[in-house]
C-alpha positions in Angstrom: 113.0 157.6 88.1 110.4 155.3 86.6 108.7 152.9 87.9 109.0 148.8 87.0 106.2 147.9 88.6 103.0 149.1 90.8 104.5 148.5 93.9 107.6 150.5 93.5 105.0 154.0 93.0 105.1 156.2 95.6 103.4 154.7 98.9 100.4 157.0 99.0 99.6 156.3 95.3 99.9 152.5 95.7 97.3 153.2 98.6 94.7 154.6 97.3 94.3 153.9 93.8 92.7 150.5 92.4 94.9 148.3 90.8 94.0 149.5 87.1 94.5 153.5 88.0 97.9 152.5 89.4 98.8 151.1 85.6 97.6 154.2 83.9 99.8 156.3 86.3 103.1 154.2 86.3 102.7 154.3 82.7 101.6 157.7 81.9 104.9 158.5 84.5 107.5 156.8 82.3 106.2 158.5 79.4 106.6 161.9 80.7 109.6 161.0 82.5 111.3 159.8 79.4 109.7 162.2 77.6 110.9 165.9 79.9 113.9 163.8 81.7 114.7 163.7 85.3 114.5 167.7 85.9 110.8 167.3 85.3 110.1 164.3 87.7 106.9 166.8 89.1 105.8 167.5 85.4 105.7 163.8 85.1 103.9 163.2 88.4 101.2 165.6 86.8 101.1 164.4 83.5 100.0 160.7 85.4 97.4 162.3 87.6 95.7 163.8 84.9 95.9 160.8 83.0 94.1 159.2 85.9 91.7 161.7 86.3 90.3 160.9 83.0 89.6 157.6 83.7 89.0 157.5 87.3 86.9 160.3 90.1 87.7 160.6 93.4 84.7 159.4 95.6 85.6 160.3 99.3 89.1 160.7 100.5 90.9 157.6 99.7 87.9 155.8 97.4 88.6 156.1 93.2 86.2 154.7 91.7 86.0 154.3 87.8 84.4 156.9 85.3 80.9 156.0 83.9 80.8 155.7 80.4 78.6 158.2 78.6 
């Protein structure tokens, strides 16, 4: 299901990632999700970590931290 806002993400998404992570994966979510439909919620869930990932490294367990620009 897509998500409305950042607080309805899953809990351990809404955890760890800043503020500005959790808006690139809620809205890289809905796209996929709308995109591949409801039989693809885990495609989606991919789609938005990888979408993430390219803005955002993982530092230590728990700690995202964004990118440096090159």
């Amino acid at each position: 299901m897509p998500y409305a806002t950042n607080a309805d993400l899953p809990v351990p998404i809404h955890k760890i990632l800043p503020q500005r992570a959790q808006d690139i994966y809620r809205a890289a979510f809905n796209s996929a999700y709308e995109r591949y439909g409801p039989e693809h919620e885990a495609v989606a869930h991919r789609i938005a970590w990888a979408a993430v990932k390219r803005s955002y490294v993982q530092r230590a367990p728990g700690i995202w931290v964004r990118r440096p620009l090159h």
